[in-house]
N, C-alpha and C positions, 0 to 999 in steps of 0.2 A: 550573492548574498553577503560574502564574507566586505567587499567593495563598497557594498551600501552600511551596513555596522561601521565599519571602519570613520565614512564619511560623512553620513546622516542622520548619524543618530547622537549628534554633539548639539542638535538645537536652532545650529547656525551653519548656512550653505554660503559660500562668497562667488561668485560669478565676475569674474573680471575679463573685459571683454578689450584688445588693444585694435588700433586703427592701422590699417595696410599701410605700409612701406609706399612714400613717393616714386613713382618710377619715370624713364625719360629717357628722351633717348642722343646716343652719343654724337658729339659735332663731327667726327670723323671715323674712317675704318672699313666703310661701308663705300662699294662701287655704283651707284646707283642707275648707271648711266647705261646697263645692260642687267639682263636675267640672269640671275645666279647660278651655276654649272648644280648640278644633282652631281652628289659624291655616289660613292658604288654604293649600292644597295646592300643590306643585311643579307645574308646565304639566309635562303629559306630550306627546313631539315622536316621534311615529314617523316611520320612513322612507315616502315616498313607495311609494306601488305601482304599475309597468306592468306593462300587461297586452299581449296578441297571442297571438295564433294561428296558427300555419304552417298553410304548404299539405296538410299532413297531416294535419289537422284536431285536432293538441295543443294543450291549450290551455298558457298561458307564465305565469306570475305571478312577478315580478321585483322582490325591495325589496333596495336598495343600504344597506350603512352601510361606510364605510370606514377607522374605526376599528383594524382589522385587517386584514392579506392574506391573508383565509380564503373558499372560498367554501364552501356548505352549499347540500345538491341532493338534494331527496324526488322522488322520480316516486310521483303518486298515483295507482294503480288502483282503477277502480270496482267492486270485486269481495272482499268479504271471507269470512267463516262464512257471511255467508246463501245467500252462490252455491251451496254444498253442496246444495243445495234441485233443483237441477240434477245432480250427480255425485254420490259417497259423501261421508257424513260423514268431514270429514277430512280432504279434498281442497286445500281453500285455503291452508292452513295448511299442511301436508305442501309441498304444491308451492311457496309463495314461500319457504320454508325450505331448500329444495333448490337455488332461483336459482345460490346463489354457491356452490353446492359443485360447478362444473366447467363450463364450455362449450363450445363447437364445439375450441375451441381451446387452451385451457389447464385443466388440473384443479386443484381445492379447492386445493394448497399452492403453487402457481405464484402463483394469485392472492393468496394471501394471503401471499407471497411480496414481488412487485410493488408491492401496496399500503404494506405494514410498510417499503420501501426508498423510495416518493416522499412515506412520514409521511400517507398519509393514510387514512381510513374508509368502509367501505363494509358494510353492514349493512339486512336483510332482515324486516319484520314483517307479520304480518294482524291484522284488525279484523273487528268484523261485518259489516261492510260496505263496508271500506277493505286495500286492501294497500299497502306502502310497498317502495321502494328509497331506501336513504341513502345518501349519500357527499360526505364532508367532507373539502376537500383544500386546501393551501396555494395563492394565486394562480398561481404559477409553476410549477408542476406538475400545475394542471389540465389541462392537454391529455391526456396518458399516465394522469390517474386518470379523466380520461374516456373513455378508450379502454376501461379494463377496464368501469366501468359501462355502459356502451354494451354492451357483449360480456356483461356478466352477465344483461341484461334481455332482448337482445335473443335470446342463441344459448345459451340454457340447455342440455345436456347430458343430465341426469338420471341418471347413471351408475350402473348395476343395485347395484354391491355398496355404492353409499352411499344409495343409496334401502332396502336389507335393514335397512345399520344404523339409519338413522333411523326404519325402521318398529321396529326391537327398541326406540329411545330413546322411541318414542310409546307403545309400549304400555306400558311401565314407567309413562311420565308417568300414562297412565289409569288405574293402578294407584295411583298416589299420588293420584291425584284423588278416587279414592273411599275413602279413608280419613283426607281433611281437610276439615271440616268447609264451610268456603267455598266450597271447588273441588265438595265433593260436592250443595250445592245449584243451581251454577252449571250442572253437569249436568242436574238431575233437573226445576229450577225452570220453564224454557221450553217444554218437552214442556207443560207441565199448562199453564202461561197463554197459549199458544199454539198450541199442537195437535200433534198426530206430524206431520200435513201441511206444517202454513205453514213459510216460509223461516228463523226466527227458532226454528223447535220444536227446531233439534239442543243439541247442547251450547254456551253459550257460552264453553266453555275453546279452543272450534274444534280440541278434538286429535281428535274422533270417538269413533268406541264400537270396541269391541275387536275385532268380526267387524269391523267397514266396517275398518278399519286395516291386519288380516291378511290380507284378499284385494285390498288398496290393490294398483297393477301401476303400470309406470316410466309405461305410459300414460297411463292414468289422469291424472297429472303432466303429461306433456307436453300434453295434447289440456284441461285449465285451462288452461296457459300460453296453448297457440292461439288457445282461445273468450276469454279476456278479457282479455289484454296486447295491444293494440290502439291504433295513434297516431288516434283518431278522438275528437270531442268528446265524446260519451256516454262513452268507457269510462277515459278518464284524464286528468289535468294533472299537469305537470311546476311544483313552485316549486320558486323559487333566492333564495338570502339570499347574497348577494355582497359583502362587507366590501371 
C-alpha cells in the first residue's frame, strides 16, 4: 500500500521498457574439435536422518533443514491397489480419498475451512502398494494443523451422501479410462501379466471396474480404514521434513 501511494497516486505512471543487449559469440577460446571435460561436480549435503519408534510400534523418520519454518508430514500406509486383492476393486483408493471429506467431528468444508485460515495443506493419495496423508504447515501453526491431521487419519467419517458422490465421480473416471489410450492399457495390462487372482491383476488406475464401484457401501470404506490404518511396524511410518 505504502509502494502504490508512494507511486500512483501522482496522476502519472511512466513505463520505460529498454531492448536486450546484442549478444555473439567469440572468434576464439573455445576447443571445438572435442567434448568439453565436466569439472568435478558440486558435493551434494543432505540432511541428517533420525530415526525411532514409539511405543505404538510407528515407526518416525525425521530430516531437519532449517532454511524455512515449514514443516512437511506424510504418514505412510502399508496398503495401496494391491490390498483390493482382499476387498472389492476400488476399495483403497475410494477409501483414502474419502479420509478428508469429514470426521467424527467436523465435515469436508470445516476442514477445509481450518486449514485455508492456519495456510496450511493437507492432502490424500494411493499407490499400488502405498497410501499417503500429507500435510504441510508453517512452524507456528503446526499444533492446530495437527490436530486436524490427527482427526482426518484417525476418526474418518465416511458420510453416505459423499461417498454416492464420489462413487458418481469414479465411475465417470472409468469411463474415461477406457476411452484413452494409457489409462485403457493400464486396465486391461495386469489381469493378462498377472492373473485375475494375484494382488497386482486389478486395475492399476486403482479406480476399480464399474460393478465392484456400484455396489462399493460406506462399509466397505470404513472396515479398509480399520484392517490397514494401523500405528504398528508392519502397516505404516510416519516421515517429517521439518525446515
Amino acid at each position: 500500500r505504502t509502494a502504490a501511494a508512494r507511486w500512483l497516486t501522482d496522476g502519472q505512471w511512466v513505463l520505460e521498457v529498454h531492448p536486450y543487449p546484442e549478444f555473439g559469440t567469440t572468434a576464439s577460446g573455445a576447443d571445438r574439435s572435442k567434448a568439453p571435460t565436466p569439472g568435478t561436480p558440486p558435493e551434494a549435503r543432505f540432511p541428517a536422518i533420525a530415526r525411532a519408534t514409539l511405543s505404538n510400534g510407528l515407526k518416525v523418520v525425521l530430516a531437519e533443514r532449517h532454511s524455512i519454518p515449514q514443516v512437511n508430514m506424510t504418514l505412510l500406509v502399508d496398503a495401496g491397489y494391491a490390498a483390493d486383492q482382499f476387498a472389492t476393486p476400488g476399495t483403497a483408493s475410494l477409501a483414502v480419498d474419502m479420509m478428508d471429506e469429514g470426521t467424527t467431528r467436523l465435515n469436508a468444508l470445516q476442514i477445509s475451512d481450518t486449514l485455508l485460515q492456519l495456510g496450511a495443506q493437507l492432502g490424500t493419495s494411493s499407490q499400488l502398494d502405498a497410501s499417503r496423508v500429507f500435510l504441510s504447515a508453517i512452524k507456528d501453526k503446526l499444533d492446530p494443523a495437527l490436530n486436524i491431521f490427527a482427526d482426518v487419519i484417525l476418526n474418518p467419517s465416511f458420510p453416505q451422501a459423499d461417498v454416492q458422490r464420489q462413487q458418481r465421480q469414479r465411475l465417470a473416471r472409468i469411463q474415461r479410462e477406457k476411452v484413452q489410450p494409457v489409462q485403457m492399457a493400464l486396465r486391461v495390462f495386469p489381469q493378462l501379466l498377472y492373473g485375475a487372482n494375484h494382488a497386482y491383476g486389478n486395475p492399476l488406475t486403482g479406480s476399480g471396474t464399474e460393478q465392484s464401484v456400484s455396489q462399493m457401501t460406506r462399509e466397505d470404506l470404513a472396515r479398509f480404514h480399520r484392517t490397514w490404518v494401523k500405528p504398528n511396524k508392519d502397516r505404516k511410518s510416519t516421515r517429517l521434513n521439518s525446515s
